[in-house]
C-alpha positions as CSV (number, residue, x, y, z in Angstrom):
1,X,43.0,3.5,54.7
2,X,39.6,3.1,53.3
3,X,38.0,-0.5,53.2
4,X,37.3,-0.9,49.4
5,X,35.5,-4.1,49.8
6,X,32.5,-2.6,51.3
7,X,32.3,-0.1,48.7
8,X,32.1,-2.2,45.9
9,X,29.7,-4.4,47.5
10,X,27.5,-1.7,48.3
11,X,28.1,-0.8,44.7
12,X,27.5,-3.9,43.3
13,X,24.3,-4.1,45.6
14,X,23.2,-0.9,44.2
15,X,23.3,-2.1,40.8
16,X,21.6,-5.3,40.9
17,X,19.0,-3.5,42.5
18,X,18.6,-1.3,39.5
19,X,18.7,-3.9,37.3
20,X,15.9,-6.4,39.1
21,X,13.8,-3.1,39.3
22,X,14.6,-2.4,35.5
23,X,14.0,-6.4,34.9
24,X,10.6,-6.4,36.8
25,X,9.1,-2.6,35.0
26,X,10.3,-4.8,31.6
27,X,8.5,-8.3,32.3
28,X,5.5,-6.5,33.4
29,X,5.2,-4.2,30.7
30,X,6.2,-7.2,28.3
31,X,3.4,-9.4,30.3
32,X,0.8,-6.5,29.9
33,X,1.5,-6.3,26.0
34,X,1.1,-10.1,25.5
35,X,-2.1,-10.1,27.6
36,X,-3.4,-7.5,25.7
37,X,-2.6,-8.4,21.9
38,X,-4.5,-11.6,22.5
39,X,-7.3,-9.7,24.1
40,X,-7.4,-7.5,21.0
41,X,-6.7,-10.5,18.5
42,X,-10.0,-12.4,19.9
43,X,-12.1,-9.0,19.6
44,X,-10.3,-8.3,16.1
45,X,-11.9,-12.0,15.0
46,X,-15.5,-11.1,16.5
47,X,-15.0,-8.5,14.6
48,X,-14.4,-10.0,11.7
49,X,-17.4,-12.1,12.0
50,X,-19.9,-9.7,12.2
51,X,-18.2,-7.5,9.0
52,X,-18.0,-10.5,6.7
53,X,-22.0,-11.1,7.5
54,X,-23.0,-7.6,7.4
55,X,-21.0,-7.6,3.8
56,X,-23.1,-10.6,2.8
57,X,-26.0,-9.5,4.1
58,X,-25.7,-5.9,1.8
59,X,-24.9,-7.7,-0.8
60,X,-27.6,-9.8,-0.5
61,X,-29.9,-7.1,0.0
62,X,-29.0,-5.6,-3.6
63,X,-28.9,-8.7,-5.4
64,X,-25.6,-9.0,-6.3
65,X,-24.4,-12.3,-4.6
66,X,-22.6,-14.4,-6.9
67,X,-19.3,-17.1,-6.3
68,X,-16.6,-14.5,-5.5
69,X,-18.5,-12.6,-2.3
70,X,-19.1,-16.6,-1.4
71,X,-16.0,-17.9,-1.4
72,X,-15.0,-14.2,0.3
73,X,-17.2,-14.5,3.1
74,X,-16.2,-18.8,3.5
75,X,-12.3,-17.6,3.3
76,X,-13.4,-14.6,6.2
77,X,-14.7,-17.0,8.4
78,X,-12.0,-19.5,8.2
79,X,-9.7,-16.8,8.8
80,X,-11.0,-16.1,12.1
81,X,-10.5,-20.1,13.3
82,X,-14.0,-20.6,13.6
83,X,-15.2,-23.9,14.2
84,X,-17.6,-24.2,11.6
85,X,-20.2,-27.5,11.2
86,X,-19.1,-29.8,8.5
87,X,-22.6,-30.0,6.7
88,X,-22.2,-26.3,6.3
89,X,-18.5,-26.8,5.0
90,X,-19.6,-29.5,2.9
91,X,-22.6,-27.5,1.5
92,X,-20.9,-24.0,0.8
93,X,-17.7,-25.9,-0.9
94,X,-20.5,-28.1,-3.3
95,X,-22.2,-24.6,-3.8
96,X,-18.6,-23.0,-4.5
97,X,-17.9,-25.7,-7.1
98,X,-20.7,-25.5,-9.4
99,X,-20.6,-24.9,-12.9
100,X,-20.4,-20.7,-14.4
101,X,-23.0,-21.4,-16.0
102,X,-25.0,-22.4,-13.0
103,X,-23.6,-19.6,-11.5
104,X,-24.9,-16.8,-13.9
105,X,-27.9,-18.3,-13.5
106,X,-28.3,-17.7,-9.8
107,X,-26.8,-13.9,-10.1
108,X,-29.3,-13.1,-12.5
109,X,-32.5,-14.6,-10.5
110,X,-30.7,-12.5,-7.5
111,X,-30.2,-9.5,-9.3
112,X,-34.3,-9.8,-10.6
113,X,-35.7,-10.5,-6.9
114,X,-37.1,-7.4,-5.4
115,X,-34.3,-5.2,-3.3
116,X,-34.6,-5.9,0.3
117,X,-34.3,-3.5,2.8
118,X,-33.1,-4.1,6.7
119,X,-32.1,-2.3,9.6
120,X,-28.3,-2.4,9.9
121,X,-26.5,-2.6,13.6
122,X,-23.2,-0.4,14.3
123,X,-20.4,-1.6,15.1
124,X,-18.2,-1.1,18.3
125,X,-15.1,-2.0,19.6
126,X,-15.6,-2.0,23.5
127,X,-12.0,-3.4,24.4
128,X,-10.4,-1.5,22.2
129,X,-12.4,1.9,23.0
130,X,-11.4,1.7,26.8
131,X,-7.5,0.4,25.8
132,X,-6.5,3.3,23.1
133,X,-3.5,4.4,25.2
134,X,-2.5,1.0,25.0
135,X,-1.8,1.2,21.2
136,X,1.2,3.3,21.8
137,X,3.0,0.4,23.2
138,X,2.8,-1.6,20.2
139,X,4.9,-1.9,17.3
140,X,4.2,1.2,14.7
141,X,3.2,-0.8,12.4
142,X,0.5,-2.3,14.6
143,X,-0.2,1.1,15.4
144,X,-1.1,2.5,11.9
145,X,-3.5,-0.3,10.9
146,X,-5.1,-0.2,14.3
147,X,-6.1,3.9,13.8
148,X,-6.5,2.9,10.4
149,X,-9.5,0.4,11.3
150,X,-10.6,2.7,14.1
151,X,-10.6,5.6,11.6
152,X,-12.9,3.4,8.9
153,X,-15.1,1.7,11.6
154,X,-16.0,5.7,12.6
155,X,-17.3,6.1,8.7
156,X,-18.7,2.7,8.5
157,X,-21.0,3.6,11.3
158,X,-21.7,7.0,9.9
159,X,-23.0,5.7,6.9
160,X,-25.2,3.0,8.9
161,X,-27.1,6.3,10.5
162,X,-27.6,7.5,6.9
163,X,-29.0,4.3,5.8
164,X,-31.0,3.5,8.7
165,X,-32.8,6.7,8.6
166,X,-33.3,6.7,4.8
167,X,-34.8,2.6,6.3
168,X,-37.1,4.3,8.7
169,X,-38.8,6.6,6.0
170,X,-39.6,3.5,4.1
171,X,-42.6,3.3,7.1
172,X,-43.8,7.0,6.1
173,X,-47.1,6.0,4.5
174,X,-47.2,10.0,3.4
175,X,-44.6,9.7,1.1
176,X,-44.9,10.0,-2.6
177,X,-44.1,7.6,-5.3
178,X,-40.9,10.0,-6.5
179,X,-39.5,10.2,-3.1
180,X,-40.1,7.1,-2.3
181,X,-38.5,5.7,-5.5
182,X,-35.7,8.4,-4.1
183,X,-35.4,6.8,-0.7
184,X,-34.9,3.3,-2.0
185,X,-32.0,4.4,-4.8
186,X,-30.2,5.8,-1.6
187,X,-31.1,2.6,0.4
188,X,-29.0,0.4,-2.2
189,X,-26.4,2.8,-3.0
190,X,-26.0,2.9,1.1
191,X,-25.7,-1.1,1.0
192,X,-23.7,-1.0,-1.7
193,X,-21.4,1.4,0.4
194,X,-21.3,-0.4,3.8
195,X,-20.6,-3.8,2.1
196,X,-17.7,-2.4,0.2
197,X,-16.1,-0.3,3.4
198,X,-17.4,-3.7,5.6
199,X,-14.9,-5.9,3.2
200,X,-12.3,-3.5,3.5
201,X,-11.8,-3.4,7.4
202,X,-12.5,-6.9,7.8
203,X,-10.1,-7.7,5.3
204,X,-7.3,-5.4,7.4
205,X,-8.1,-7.2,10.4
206,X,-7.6,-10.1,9.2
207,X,-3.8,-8.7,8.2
208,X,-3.5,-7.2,11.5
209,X,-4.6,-11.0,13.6
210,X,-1.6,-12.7,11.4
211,X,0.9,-10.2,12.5
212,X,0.0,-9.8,16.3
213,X,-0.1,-13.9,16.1
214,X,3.9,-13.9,14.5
């Protein structure tokens, strides 16, 4: 007659072993996920950083700054948990508080200042770039705004490459008054473009920070 009790100790064995591998591939994969969402959540708030100031600084450059882009770019910044000085809280929240009137003012001395023209930086995404495949092991949602950012960081910095070399013919000393009155339309129409696109991604990462922090 068969022994059963070895069996179903061997059996039993068996399947706790299964289960402690199954356990451990989980916690890892878990541990690897947590790791990497906070990873991604502190380059996600660099990120943010740098698109709010570019915004502002576009803005800027066409003259159009006025209340709302300031209290956009204060709200971006705060988003991102930034420790920011309490002169400069004190200072943008007086500036934020003036009077409309005081504040059409300043638009229109912005909008009559001369259009200033800069060299703008690209933007890249160095953690995120070498973790892609990682994506895939988030939830879909997180997924979607993730290529979604990705997708619109790709046209962001194709239209910095138009701008900046429309920038660098702004040195050509051969250029006539027509094209150079050309050159500068295209300048502001480029700010104008990569402020916009710069407020919409920063605006989705700030969406996509408050869900991988739930």
């Amino acid at each position: 007659m068969v022994e059963l009790k070895p069996l179903i100790y061997t059996a039993f064995g068996w399947v706790l072993g299964l289960l402690s591998t199954f356990f451990l591939q989980w916690f890892n994969e878990w541990r690897y996920i947590k790791v990497f969402k906070k990873s991604l959540s502190t380059q996600l708030k660099e990120a943010i950083l740098r698109l709010s100031g570019t915004s502002y600084i576009m803005v800027r450059n066409i003259g159009r700054v006025d209340r709302e882009i300031l209290q956009w770019t204060y709200s971006m910044r705060r988003a991102t948990g930034e420790v920011i000085l309490q002169e400069v809280i004190e200072a943008t929240e007086n500036l934020l508080n003036q009077s409309d009137e005081i504040w059409r003012t300043l638009s229109l001395v912005n909008r009559q200042a001369e259009a200033r023209h800069s060299h703008v930086k690209k933007f890249r995404m160095p953690y995120l770039e070498a973790n892609l495949s990682s994506i895939e092991k988030l939830e879909t949602n997180l997924q979607q705004s993730l290529f979604e950012v990705i997708t619109k960081i790709n046209w962001l910095n194709d239209a910095i490459d138009r701008n900046n070399f429309f920038f660098e013919k702004t040195f050509d000393s051969s250029l006539g008054v027509e094209n150079r009155s050309i050159i500068s339309i295209n300048i502001t129409e480029g700010y104008e473009f990569i402020g916009k696109l710069c407020r919409e991604i920063a605006e989705k990462m700030v969406k996509i920070v408050e869900e991988i922090s739930k």
